[in-house]
N, C-alpha and C positions, 0 to 999 in steps of 0.2 A: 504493500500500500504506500503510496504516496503522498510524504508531510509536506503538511502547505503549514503558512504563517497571515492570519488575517488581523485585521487591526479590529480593536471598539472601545466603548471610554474607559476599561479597566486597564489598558492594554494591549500589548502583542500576545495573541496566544496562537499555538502550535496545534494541529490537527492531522488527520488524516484525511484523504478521499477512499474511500469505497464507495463501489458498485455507483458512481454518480452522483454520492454526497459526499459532504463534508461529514465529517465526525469527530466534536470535541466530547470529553469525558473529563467527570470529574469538576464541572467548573463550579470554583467556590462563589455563592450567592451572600452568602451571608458568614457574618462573624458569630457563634454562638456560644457563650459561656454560662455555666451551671445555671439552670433557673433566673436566666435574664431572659429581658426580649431579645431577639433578633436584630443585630445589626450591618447595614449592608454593606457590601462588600465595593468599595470606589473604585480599587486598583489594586496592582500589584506589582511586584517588582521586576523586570526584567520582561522578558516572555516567557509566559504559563506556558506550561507543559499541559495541553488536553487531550493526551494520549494514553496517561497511566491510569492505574482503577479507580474509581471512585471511593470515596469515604462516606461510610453509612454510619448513622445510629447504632448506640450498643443494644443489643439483644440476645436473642435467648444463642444462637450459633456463635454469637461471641463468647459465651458462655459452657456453654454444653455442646456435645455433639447434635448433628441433625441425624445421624444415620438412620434409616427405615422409614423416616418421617416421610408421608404421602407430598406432602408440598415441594419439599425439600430434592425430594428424587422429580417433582416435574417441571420445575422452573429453575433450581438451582445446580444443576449437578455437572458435579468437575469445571465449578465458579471458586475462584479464592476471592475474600471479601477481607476490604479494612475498614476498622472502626475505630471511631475517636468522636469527640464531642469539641472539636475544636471550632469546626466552621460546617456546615450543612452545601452538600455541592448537588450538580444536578451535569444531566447530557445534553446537547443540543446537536440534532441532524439536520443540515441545511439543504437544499436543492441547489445545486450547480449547473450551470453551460459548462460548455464545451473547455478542457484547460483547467479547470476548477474554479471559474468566474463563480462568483455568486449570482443568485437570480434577488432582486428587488421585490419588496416589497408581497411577499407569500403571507396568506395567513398563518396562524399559530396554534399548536394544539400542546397542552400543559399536562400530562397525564399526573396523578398522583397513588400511589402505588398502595392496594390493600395486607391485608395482616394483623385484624383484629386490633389495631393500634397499637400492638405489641412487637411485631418484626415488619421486613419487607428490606429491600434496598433499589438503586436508583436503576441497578445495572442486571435486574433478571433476566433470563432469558429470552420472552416472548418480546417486551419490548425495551432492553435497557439499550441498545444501539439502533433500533428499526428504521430500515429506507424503505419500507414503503408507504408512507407520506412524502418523503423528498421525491418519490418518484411520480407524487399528483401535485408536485408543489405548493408541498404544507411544509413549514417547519417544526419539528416533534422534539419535545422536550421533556426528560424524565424530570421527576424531581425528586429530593430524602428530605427528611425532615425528620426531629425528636419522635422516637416513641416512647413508651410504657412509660413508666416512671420520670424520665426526661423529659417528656414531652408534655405530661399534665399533674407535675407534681404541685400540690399544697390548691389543689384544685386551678392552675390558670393554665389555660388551654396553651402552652407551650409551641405546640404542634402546628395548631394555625395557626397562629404569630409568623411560624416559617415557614407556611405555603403562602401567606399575604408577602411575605419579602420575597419570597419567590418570584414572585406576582410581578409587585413592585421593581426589581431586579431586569426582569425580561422586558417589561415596558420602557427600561433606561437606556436597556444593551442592545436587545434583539436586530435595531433596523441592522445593526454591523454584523449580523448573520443572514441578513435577505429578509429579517419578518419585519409584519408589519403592528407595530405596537398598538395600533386601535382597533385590532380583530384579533384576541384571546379566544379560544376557548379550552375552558378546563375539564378534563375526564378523570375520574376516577371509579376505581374498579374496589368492591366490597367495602371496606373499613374505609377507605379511599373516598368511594362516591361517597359515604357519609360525611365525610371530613368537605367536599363537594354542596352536600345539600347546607351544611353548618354555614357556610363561607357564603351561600345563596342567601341566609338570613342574617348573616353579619353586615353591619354597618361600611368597613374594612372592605369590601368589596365593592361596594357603589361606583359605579363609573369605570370600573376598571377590565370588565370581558363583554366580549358582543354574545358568547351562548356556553351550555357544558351539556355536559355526558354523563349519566350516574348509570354504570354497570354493578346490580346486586346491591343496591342500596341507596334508592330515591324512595324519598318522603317521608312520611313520620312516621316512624317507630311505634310498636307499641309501648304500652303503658308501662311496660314491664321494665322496658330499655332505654326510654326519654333520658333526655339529659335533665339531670339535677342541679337546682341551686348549688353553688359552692360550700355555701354552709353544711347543707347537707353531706357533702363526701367530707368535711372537715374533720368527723372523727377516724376516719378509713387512715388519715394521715398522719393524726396522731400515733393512731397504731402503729403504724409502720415507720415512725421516728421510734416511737419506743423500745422495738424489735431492733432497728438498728442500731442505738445506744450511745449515735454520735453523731456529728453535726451533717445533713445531710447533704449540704452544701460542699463539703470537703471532703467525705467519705472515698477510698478509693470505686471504681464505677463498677466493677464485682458485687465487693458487699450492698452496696448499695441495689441493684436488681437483684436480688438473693433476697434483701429485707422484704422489698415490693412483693415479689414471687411468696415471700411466706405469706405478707400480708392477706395478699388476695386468696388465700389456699383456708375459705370459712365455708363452714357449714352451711351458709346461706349464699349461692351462687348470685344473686340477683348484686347483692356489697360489691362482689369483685366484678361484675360487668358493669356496673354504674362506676365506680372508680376507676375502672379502663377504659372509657372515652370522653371524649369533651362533655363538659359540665358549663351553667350557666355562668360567668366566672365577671361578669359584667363590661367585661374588655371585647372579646369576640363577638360573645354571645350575650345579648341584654334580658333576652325572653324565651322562654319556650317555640321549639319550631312548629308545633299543632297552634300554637296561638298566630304570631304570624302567618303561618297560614292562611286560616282563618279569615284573618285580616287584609290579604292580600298584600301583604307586605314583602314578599320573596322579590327578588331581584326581578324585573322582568326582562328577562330573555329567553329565545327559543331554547330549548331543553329537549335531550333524547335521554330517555331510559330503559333502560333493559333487565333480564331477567335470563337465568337458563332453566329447564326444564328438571334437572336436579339439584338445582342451586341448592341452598344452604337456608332450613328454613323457608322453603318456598312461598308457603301459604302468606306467609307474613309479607316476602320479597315481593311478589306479584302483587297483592292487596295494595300496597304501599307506592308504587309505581302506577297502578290503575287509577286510586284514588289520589294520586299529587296531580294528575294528567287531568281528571275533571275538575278537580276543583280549579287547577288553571283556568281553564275553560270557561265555571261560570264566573270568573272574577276576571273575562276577558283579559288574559295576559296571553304573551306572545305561546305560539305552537308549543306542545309536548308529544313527541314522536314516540313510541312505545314499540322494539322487539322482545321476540321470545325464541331466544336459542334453544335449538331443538334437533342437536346435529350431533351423535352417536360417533363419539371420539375412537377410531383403532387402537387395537393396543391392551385394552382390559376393561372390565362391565362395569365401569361405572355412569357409563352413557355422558350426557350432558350435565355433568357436575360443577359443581362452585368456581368458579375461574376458568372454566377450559375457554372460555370464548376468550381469552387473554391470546392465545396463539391466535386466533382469526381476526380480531381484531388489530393486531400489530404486527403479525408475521412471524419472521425467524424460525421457520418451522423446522429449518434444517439441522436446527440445533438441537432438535428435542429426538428421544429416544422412542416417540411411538412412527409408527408407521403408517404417514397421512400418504392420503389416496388425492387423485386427480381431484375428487370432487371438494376434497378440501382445502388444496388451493386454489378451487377456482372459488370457493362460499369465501375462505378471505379474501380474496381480490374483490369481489361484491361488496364483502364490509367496510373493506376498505375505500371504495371508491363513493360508498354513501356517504362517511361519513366524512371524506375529505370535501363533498361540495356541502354538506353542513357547513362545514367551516367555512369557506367560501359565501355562502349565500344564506345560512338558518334554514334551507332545508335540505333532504338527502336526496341522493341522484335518483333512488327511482320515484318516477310520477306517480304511481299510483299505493306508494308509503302515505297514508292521511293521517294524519293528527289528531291525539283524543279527544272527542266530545261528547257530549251528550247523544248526539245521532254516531258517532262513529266512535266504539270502543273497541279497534281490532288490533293486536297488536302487528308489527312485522314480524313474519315466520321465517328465522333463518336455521334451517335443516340440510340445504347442498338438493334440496329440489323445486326450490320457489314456489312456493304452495301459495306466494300472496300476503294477505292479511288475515289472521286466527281470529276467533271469537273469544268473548273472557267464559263460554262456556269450554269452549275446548282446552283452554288456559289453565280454566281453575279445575279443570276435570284430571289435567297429567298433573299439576303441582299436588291436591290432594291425594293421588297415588303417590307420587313420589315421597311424600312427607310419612306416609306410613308404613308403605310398601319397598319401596325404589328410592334407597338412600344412595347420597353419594359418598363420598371420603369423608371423617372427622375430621 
């Protein structure tokens, strides 16, 4: 591969060309120290090096082995990963002419990476380096950010502090990679799209994307999982200062996820999933997202959301996605686009499970150990080519994709045989199997 050197306001930074982009890795967004905000990143010294690995958040692989783990063998394997808590960095794929010119002015697409807001990094498989957006002339951008413990300790959302500097970050720098700063759009896939629909009802976000993407995790939650007042987790965190025994701010970052991990390890599973995501924390988040809602106070731009047929908690995932789509609807806010992945991955029975649409939606199939068929690279070149004139225009390439309403509740059926638009009877009829019958991976 062949290093180029392009200029933008941090600097000179170093890349590669593959396959007809650019590829820098690893570029630091922000400066990030123990439970501070996020602060950005102006410059640097010299010229960046955007060719070595990325630096991720500490978690549980920093920690412990992944071996055997289902996630681990499908997005991650024979990946080495660094982690530190110094700075939160992110990838950027650009589209090039001919020579490795940049192309001007492309839209932007921000993915933010799921993992119950406990792991994940910038650089997975399916899409930590993806060209195929540079090859519709999108520029694609991973992002890292704080998790567990780092990311939402003493109840402040941590975590979106650094997907808004992200944010922030790419609207400074990007036109110096060919994007175009006043067409964002953010996607996020599971614990991701949530962090996605949060950032839809933060203040912190106004003005700053023209649409998103919430895969496996658009809309309100149940009752069960809502984000809580800060007050409320405030004893979760006393706990687990007490378990740690020392000042959590200075703690080496071992003990410190070790204390977390005990903490959350109670009796009552509901403590430790409220404690492990954003909470009302008065900076991100001011209100409840069911009450905005409500109110018609979400961002309003076009929105795509999806769902897979063995997603993860289905009933909840589909429900949630259906009902953010009408209620846009009657509070006339802009489209909400709704698929339902339904494409029987080779390889082993766990059909359409919780992230598989991560390889269709961003590629790099050839890095992965199952054995896709013709028809699966042509359903992700499909995905891919919707979702890149989303970006482009608020809606997706095919015409007869319609948007939720009151008169039309169907979602997109992607299966690898174009079946069109599904009914929420046929919808709610595979996810109720699925949820009781037809699980996918823990």
């Amino acid at each position: 591969m062949e290093e180029i050197i392009w200029q933008c306001p941090c600097g000179d930074i170093k890349g590669t060309l593959d396959e007809g982009a650019a590829v820098f890795r690893g570029v630091p967004y922000a400066e990030t120290k123990r439970f501070e905000a996020p602060q950005l990143v102006e410059s640097w010294n010299g010229v960046y090096d955007g060719t070595k690995e990325e630096k991720d958040c500490y978690q549980f692989s920093a920690f412990q082995s992944e071996e055997g783990r289902f996630y681990a063998k499908e997005f991650r394997s024979n990946r080495s990963f660094v982690y530190d808590e110094s700075h939160m960095t992110l990838n950027i794929v650009s589209p090039v002419e001919s020579r490795g010119k940049k192309k001007k002015n492309c839209p932007v697409l921000m993915f933010i990476h799921g993992g119950s807001f406990e792991t994940g990094t910038v650089g997975e498989l399916p899409y930590g380096t993806t060209k195929a957006y540079a090859k519709e002339d999108v520029v694609f951008i991973s992002i890292g950010y704080r998790l567990n413990v780092f990311g939402l300790y003493g109840g402040i959302n941590y975590m979106l502090l650094d997907q808004i500097a992200a944010v922030d970050w790419v609207k400074k720098n990007i036109s110096a990679f060919g994007g175009n700063s006043d067409n964002i759009t953010l996607i996020g896939q599971s614990a991701g799209a949530m962090c996605v629909f949060d950032l839809l009802c933060s203040p912190l976000l106004k003005g700053k994307i023209k649409g998103a993407i919430m895969m496996s995790g658009a809309g309100v939650f149940p009752k069960f999982g809502e984000a809580q007042l800060k007050e409320a987790v405030a004893p979760f965190w006393k706990n687990m200062d007490d378990i740690l025994g020392e000042d959590a701010k200075e703690a080496p970052a071992k003990e410190l996820w070790f204390a977390w991990k005990k903490a959350r390890n109670t009796k009552n599973p509901f403590v430790g999933l409220r404690s492990s995501q954003p909470c009302i924390d008065g900076v991100t988040l001011l209100k409840r997202q069911r009450e905005i809602v409500k109110k018609g106070e979400l961002l309003d731009v076009p929105l795509m959301v999806g769902v897979t047929s063995q997603d993860m908690l289905p009933i909840f995932l589909y429900d949630m996605a259906l009902k953010l789509g009408l209620n846009c609807a009657k509070q006339h806010h802009q489209p909400v686009y709704g698929y339902f992945f339904d494409r029987t991955l080779p390889g082993n029975s766990y059909k359409a499970f919780h992230a598989c649409d991560l390889w269709y939606m961003f590629g790099n199939m050839d890095q992965s150990w199952r054995p896709f068929e013709e028809t699966d690279y042509r359903l992700h070149e499909e995905m891919v080519r919707d979702v890149a004139e989303y970006c482009k225009t608020g809606k997706p390439k095919n015409p007869d994709w319609m948007p939720i309403s009151g008169k039309s509740k169907g979602f997109r059926h992607y299966d690898g045989t174009d079946r069109g638009m599904v009914s929420p009877d046929y919808c709610k009829k595979k996810v109720r199997h699925t949820m009781f019958f037809d699980r996918g991976p823990a």
